[in-house]
C-alpha positions as CSV (number, residue, x, y, z in Angstrom):
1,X,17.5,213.3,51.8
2,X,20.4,214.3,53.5
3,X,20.2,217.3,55.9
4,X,23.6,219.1,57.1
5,X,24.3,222.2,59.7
6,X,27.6,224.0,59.6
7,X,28.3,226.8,62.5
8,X,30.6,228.2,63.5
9,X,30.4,230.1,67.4
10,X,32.8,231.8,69.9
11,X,34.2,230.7,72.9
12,X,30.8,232.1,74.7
13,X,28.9,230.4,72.6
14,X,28.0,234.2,70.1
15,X,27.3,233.5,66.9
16,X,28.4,237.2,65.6
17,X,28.4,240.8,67.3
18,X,26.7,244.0,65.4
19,X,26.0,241.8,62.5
20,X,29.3,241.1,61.8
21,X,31.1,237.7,61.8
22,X,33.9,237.6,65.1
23,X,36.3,237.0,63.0
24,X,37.7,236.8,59.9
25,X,39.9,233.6,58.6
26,X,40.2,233.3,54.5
27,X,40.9,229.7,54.8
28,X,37.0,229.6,56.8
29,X,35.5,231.1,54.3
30,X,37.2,229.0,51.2
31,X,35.8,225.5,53.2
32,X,32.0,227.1,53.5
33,X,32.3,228.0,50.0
34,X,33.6,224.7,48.9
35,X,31.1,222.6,51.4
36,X,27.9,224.7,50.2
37,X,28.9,225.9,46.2
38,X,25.5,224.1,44.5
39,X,23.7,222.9,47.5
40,X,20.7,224.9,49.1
41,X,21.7,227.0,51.8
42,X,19.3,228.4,54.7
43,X,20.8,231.1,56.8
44,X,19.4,233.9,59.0
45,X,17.6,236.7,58.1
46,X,20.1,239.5,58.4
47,X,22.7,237.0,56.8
48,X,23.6,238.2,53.3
């Protein structure tokens, strides 16, 4: 089994502010959609 952790933080090591990512970068998103589309993905509790 092969485990794998993507993450993405800010320069002060935050992860996101008021529940909100710290930024917004289309290409991002496309690559975390690509890496994770039919694979199990854990996230956070407040992530949706």
């Amino acid at each position: 089994m092969t485990i794998s952790i993507i993450a993405a933080i800010g320069p002060n090591r935050e992860l996101g502010k008021n529940n909100k990512l710290l930024w917004h970068i289309p290409e991002d998103m496309k690559r975390f959609k690509q890496l994770t589309s039919g694979h199990t993905v854990i996230m956070g509790r407040k992530t949706f």
